[in-house]
C-alpha positions in Angstrom: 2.8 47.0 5.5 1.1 50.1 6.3 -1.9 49.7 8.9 -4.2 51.2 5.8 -2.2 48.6 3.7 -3.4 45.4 6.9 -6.5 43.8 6.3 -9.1 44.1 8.8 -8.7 41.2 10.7 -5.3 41.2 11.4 -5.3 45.3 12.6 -6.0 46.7 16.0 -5.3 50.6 15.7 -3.6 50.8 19.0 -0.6 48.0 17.9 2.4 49.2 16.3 3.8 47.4 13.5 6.5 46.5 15.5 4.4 44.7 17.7 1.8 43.0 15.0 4.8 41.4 14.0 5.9 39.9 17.7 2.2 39.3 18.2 2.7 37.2 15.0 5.8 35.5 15.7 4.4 34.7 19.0 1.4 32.6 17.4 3.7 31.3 14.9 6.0 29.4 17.9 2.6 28.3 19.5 2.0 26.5 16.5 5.2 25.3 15.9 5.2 23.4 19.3 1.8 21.9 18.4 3.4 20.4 15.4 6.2 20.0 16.2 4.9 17.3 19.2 2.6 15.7 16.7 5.0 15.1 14.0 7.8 14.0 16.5 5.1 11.2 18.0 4.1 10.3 14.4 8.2 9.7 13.6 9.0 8.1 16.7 5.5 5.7 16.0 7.0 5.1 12.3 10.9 4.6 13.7 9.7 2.0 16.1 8.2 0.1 13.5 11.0 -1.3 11.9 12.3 -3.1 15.3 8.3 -5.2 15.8 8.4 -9.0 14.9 6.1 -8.6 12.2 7.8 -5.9 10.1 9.5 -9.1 8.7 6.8 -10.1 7.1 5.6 -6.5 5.0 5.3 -7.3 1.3 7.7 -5.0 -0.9 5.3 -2.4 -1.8 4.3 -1.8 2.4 8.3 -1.8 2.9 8.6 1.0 0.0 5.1 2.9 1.5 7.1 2.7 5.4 10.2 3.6 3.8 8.4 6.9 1.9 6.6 8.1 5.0 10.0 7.7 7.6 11.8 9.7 4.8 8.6 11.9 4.9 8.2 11.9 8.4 12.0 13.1 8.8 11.3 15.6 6.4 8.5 17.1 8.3 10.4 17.0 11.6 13.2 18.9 9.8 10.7 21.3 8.5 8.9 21.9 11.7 12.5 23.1 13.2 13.6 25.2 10.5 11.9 28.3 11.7 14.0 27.7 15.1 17.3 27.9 12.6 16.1 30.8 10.9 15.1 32.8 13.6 18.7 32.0 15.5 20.6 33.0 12.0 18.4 36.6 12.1 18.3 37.1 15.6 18.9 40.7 16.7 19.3 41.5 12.7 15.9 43.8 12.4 14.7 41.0 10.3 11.6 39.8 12.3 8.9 40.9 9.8 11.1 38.4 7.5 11.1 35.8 9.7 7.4 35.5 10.3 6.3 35.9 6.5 9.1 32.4 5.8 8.1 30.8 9.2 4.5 31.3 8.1 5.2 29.6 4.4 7.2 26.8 6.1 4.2 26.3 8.7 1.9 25.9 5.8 4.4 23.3 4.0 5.1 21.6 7.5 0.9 21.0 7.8 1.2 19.5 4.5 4.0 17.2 5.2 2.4 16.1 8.5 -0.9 15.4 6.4 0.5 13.1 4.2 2.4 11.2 7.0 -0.9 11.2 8.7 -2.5 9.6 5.5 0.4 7.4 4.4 0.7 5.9 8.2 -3.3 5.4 8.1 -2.5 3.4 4.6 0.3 1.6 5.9 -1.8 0.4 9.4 -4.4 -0.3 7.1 -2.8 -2.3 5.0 -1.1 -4.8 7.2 -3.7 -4.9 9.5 -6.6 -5.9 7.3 -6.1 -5.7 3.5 -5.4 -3.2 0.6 -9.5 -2.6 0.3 -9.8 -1.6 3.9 -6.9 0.8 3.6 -7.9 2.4 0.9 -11.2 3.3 2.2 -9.6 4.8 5.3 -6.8 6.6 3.5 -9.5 8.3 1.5 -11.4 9.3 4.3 -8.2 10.1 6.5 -7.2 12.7 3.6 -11.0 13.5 3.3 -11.2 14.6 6.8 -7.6 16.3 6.8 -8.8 18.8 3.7 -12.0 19.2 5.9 -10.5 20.2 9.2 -7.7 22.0 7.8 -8.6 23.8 4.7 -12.5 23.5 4.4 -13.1 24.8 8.0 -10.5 27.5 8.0 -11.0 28.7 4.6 -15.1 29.2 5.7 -13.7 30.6 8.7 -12.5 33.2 6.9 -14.4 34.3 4.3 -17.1 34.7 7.5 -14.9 36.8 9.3 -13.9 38.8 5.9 -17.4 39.1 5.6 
C-alpha cells in the first residue's frame, strides 16, 4: 500500500513502508503477549477445575458448559500462538507485510475466543456458585461490558480520530 493509498492515521511521511510494517509487527507481538498471559491464566484457572472436590457434584449441563469453554479455552491458546508459527515458517522470506495483515485477522479472532471464555467461565462460576438466575444476569452483563470495552470504545475511538 502506497503512502497516498495509507489512511491518515496509520502514515507518518518520514516512515518507509518497510518500516510501517515492523512498526506494525512490533504492536502486533505487544499484543500478543497481553493475550497471550490472559488466556493462558483463564486455561490454567479452567484446567484446575476439574481436580477441586466439588467438580463432582456439577450437574450435566455445567459439565458440558466446563467441557465447551476448556475446548474453547485450548482453542484460544492455540490461536494466540499461531502468529509465533507463522512468523517462524516466513522468517527471512520478504513476507512481513503478510504476516502482519494474518496476525492481525488472527488477533481479532483470538479477542473473540478469549471473550467467550471470559463469558462462559463468568456463566459457569455463576452457576455453581449461586443459581442459573444469578448467572445469567452476570453472563449478560460480562458480554455487555466485553462489546463495550472492546468494540464500542474502540470503534468511537476511531471514528473521532478519522474525524
Amino acid at each position: 500500500m502506497s503512502p497516498e493509498q495509507r489512511p491518515a492515521y496509520d502514515s507518518d511521511p518520514d516512515e518507509s513502508e518497510a518500516e510501517r510494517v515492523q512498526r506494525n509487527w512490533a504492536e502486533i507481538l505487544q499484543e500478543l503477549r497481553v493475550i497471550q498471559t490472559g488466556s493462558q491464566i483463564l486455561t490454567g484457572f479452567l484446567l484446575t477445575l476439574a481436580f477441586q472436590p466439588r467438580f463432582a457434584d456439577l450437574e450435566p449441563g455445567q459439565q458440558v458448559l466446563y467441557l465447551a469453554l476448556v475446548t474453547l479455552a485450548a482453542l484460544t491458546t492455540i490461536l494466540g500462538l499461531a502468529p509465533v508459527s507463522l512468523h517462524r515458517t516466513l522468517f527471512r522470506q520478504g513476507a512481513k507485510e503478510v504476516i502482519v495483515r494474518v496476525a492481525d485477522v488472527v488477533l481479532k479472532v483470538t479477542l473473540a475466543a478469549v471473550g467467550l471464555t471470559l463469558t462462559g467461565t463468568v456463566a459457569l462460576i455463576f452457576d455453581v456458585v449461586v443459581g442459573r438466575s444469578a448467572a445469567l444476569t452476570a453472563t449478560g452483563i460480562a458480554l455487555l461490558v466485553i462489546l463495550m470495552a472492546w468494540i464500542l470504545i474502540p470503534t468511537t475511538a476511531l471514528r473521532r480520530v478519522r474525524d
